[in-house]
N, C-alpha and C positions, 0 to 999 in steps of 0.2 A: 179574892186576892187582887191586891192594885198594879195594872201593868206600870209597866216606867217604860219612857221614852228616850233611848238615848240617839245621839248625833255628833258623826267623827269631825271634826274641825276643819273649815275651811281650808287651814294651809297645808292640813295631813292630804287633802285629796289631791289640791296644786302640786303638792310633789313630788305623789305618783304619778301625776299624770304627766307631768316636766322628766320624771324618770325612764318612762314610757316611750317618752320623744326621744329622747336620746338616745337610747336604745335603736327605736326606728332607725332614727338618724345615721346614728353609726352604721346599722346595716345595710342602708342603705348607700351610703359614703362606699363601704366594703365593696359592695354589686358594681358602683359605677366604676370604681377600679379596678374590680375586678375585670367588669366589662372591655373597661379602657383597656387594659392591659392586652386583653383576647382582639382587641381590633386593634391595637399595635403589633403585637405579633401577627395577624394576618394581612396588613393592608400594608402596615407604615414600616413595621421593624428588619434590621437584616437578614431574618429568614424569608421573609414575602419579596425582600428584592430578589435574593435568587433564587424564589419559586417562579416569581416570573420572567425570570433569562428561561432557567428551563425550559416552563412553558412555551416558549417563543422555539427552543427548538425542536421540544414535543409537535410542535405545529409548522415547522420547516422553515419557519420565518427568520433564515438565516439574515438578510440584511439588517432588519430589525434588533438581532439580536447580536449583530457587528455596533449597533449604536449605543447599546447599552455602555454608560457610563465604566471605563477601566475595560474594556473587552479589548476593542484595537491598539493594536501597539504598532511602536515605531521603532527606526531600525535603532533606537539605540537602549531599548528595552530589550531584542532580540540578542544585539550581540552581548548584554551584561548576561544575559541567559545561559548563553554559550553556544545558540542558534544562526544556523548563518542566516547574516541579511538580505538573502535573496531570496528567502523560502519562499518558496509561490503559494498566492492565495486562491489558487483555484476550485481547492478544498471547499472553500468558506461562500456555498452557494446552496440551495435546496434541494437539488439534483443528487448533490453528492450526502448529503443526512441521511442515517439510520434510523429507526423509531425509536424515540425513547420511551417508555412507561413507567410506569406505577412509582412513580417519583414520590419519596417521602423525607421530611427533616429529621434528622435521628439529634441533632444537636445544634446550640447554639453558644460558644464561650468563648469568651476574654482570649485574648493568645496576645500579646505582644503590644498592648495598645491597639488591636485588632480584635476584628469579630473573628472567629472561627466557625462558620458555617458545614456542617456535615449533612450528605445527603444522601440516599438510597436509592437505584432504581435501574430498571432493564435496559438495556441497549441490545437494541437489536437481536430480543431473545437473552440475555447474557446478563447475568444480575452483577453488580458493580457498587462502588460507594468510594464519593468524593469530597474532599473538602475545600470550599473556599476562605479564604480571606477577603471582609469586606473592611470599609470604612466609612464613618458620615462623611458628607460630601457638599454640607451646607445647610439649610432650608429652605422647606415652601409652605413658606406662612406657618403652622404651627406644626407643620410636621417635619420629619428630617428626611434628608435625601440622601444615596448612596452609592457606592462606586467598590468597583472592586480592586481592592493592593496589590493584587498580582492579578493579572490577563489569564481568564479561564480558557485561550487559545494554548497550543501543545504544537508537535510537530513529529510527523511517522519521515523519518529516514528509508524513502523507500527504494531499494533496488529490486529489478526486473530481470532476470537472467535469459536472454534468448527474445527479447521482444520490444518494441519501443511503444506501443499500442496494449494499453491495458483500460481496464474500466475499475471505476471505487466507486463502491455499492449500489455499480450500474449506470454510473457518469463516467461516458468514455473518455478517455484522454491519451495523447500523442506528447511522450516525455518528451521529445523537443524540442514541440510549441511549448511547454512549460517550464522546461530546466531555462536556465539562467544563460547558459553556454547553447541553446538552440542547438541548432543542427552538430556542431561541432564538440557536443558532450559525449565524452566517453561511454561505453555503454553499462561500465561498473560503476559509474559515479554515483552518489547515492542523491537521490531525488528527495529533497526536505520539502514537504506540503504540511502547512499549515492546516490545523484541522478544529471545530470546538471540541471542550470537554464538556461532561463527557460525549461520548461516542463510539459506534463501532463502527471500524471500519474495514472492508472485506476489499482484499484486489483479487479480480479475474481476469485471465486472458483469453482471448479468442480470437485467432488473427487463422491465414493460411497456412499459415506456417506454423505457430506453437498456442500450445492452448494451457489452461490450470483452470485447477478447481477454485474456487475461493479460498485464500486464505487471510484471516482477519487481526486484528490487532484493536482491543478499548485501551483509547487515548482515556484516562481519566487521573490523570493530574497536572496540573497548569503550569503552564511551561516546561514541559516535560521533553526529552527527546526520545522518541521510540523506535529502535530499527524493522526492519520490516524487508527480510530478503526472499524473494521469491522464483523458486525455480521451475521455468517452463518445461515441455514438454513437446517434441513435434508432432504437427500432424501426422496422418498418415498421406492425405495428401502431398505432404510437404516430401516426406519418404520416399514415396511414388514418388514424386518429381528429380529427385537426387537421382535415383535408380536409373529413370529413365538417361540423363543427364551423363553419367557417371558409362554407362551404357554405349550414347553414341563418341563418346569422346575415345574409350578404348576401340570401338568400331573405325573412326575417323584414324587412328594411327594404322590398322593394317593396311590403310593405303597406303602407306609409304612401303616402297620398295627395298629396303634397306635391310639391314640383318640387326639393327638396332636406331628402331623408329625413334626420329626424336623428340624428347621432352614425354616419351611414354616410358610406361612401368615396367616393359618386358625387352628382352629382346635374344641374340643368341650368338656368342663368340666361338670363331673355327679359328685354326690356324694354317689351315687350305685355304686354296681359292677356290671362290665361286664364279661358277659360269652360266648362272640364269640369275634375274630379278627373284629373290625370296618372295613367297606368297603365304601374305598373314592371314588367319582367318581367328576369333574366337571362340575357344571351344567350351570355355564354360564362365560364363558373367559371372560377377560379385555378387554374394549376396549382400547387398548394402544396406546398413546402419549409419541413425543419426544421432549421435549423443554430445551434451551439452558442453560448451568449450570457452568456459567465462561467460563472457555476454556473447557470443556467440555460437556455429556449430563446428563438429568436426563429422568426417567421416572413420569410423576407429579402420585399421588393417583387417582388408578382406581377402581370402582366395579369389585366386582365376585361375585359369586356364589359356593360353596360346597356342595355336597350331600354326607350325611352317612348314611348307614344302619347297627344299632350293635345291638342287644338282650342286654336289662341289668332288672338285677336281684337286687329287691327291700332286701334291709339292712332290712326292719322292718318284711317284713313277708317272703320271701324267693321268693316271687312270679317276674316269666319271662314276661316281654313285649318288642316286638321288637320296635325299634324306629326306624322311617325315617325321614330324618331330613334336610330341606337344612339349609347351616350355612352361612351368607352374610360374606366378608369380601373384603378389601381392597387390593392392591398390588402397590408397588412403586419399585424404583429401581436409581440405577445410573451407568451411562456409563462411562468407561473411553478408550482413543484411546492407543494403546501401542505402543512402536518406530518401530514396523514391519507394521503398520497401521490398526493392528485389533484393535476389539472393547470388552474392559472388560463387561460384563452385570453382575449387582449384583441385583436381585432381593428379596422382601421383604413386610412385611408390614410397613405401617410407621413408623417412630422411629426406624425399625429393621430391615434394608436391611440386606441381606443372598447371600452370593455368589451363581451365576450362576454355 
């Protein structure tokens, strides 16, 4: 049998092989955009800006991360907010930052002519999710650069009940080096601190006088205003010290000779005369409590006891009987802290506190 020879045509093989390339080609075109794309979104795109604001506070690098394009604002971004223009920046240092972790992008879309960035991640223990608003913000060279439309700064409204001296998440602080009004700010005034988001942020006290646990508050949305009231608790020290206080001051009136020592809580009305100096003694102290009285303290109404011993001499027939007498009576008081961190005591009977 005669074999035959055949052979496919020159331009049948050109193109497949021209088929072939293009192919390649296209998938390759595919990869490098794809690529491109996967290094836009982590180096150049609006998620990788605010991964790395995060990161900067992940790492405490709060200055750094005051410079980040759209972070710092000025007062006339705070008061369109509805933030007063005083709020102190105290907050906004690496002292006062909580940890943040496990930061992830949950999203990335269009909102307004805006990016809408969505983010997840722990503060300070405490799982949270924020979102920002970015914007381009020009270029560099072929990549675009970005800025955030709204300041990822927020602000905790914080009042202190009973203390001027507290610490945020262990950066201690003195409201009246910080409040706006210094020394001469009310003690209910509420304290605006400027804080980033997100964050947590825990106030504690611990002075002589009144102490608290942590309590915290996650700032986590931008220009936000958060209150944050916190009520102390006295020492025991501080109690003891009252007690004592409270003490020699009812001791200090039985010296007066009188039958109603004055500017004290007790005393005892005859309508005889007397014919010796009364002799005060007390017979049973207060037991003294401190409980909280606004930004200040009080003492609430405590029992005592008084003992008098006077000779009085009867109006109708002239006749002497000694009388011993114990007299019950009440004692109250109220505290106030002074700007050197003492403590005023005015004690009293009810209705009629009497300076210490």
């Amino acid at each position: 049998m005669q074999q035959v020879e055949t052979k496919v045509p020159r331009r049948a093989r050109l193109g497949a092989d021209l088929a072939m390339l293009a192919v390649v080609g296209v998938l390759l075109v595919a990869a490098l955009g794809a690529g491109g794309l996967t290094l836009y979104q982590q180096f150049y795109g609006p998620s990788a800006f605010v991964s790395r604001y995060l990161d900067l506070l992940s790492s405490g690098r709060a200055a750094d991360a005051l410079r980040v394009p759209g972070v710092a604002v000025d007062r006339e971004t705070l008061d369109e907010a509805g933030i007063d223009i005083a709020a102190s920046e105290a907050m906004l240092r690496h002292d006062a930052l909580s940890p943040l972790t496990d930061v992830h992008i949950e999203s990335e879309k269009p909102a307004d002519g805006k990016i809408a960035v969505t983010v997840s991640y722990e503060a300070g223990g405490h799982a949270g999710t924020s979102t920002f608003l970015v914007e381009q913000d020009g270029w560099a060279g072929v990549t675009p650069n970005w800025r955030f439309t709204k300041s990822p700064l927020a602000v905790v409204d914080l009042t202190v009940r009973g203390a001027d001296q507290f610490a945020v998440n262990g950066f201690e602080v003195d409201r009246r080096q910080v409040s706006a009004a210094g020394a001469t700010a009310a003690p209910l005034d509420p304290l605006p601190l400027l804080v980033f988001t997100p964050g947590l942020y825990s106030v504690t006290v611990d002075t002589p006088i009144a102490e608290s646990s942590g309590t915290g508050v996650l700032a986590d949305t931008p220009l936000a205003i958060t209150p944050l009231d916190l009520q102390t608790e006295p020492t025991d020290e501080f109690v003891d010290v009252v007690q004592k206080r409270v003490e020699e001051f009812l001791t200090e009136c039985t010296t007066q000779e009188v039958l109603q020592p004055t500017a004290c809580p007790f005393g005892l009305q005859v309508v005889n005369r007397i014919t010796s100096p009364p002799k005060w003694s007390i017979a049973k102290q207060p037991d003294v409590a401190v409980a909280p009285d606004g930004g200040y303290w009080q003492i609430p109404a405590a029992d005592a006891v008084a003992h008098v011993e006077v000779e009085i001499q009867s109006l109708f027939d002239g006749s002497v009987e000694p009388v011993s007498e114990d007299v019950p009576f009440q004692v109250n008081g109220t505290i106030r802290i002074l700007p050197d961190g003492s403590a005023s005591i005015r004690v009293g009977s009810p209705g009629e506190p009497a300076e210490d």
